[in-house]
N, C-alpha and C positions, 0 to 999 in steps of 0.2 A: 553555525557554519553557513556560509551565504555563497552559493553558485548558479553560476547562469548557463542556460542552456538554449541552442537557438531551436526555432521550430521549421522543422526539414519540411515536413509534409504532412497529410493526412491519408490515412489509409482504412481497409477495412471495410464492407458491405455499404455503408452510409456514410463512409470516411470519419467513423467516430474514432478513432483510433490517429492520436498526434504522434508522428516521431520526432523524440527530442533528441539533437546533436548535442555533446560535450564538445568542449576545445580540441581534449582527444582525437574528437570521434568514434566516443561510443553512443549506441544507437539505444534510446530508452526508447518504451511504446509506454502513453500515458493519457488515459481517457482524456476526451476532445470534451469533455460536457463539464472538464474540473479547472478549465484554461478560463482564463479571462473570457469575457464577452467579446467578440470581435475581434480576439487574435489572429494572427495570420502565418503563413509561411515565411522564413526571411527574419521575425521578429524575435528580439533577446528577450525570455524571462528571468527572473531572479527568485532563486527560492531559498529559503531559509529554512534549514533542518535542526534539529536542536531534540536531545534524550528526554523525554520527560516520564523523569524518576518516577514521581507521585502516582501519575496512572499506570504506570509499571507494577508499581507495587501494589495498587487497588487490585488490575487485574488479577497477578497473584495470590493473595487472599481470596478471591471471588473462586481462581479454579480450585483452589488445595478446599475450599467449603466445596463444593459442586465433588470434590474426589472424594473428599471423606465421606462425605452423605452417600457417595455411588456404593463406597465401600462398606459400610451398615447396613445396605439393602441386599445386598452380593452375598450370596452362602458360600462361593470358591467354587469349586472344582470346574470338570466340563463341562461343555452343556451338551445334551442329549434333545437330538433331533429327531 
């Protein structure tokens, strides 16, 4: 999926902080340091979003390993402080 978004302004202590306008007009806030080099206010990006299944499902494997191992080491009950 490919949308474009224009960039209103910068905001934020050091104006790291970009707001991107939709056609809408809904108001994204999206780090200033992930934009092109020398983007500016006024100017159209275009971004491309797209599922990627594959490290979906890596991650998954990696928590349900990381929960089972929690779960082996876990005796249950409460804990007593």
């Amino acid at each position: 999926m490919m949308i474009r978004l224009s960039i209103d302004r910068f905001e934020g202590e050091q104006n790291n902080i970009a707001v991107l306008l939709s056609d809408a007009g809904q108001q994204i806030e999206f780090p200033r340091d992930l934009l092109p080099a020398g983007a500016q206010p006024g100017e159209i990006l275009a971004f491309s979003i797209d599922r990627d299944l594959a490290a979906t499902e890596e991650l998954r494997a990696e928590t349900k390993k990381l929960q089972d191992d929690l779960s082996q080491r876990d005796p249950g009950g409460d804990l007593e402080l």
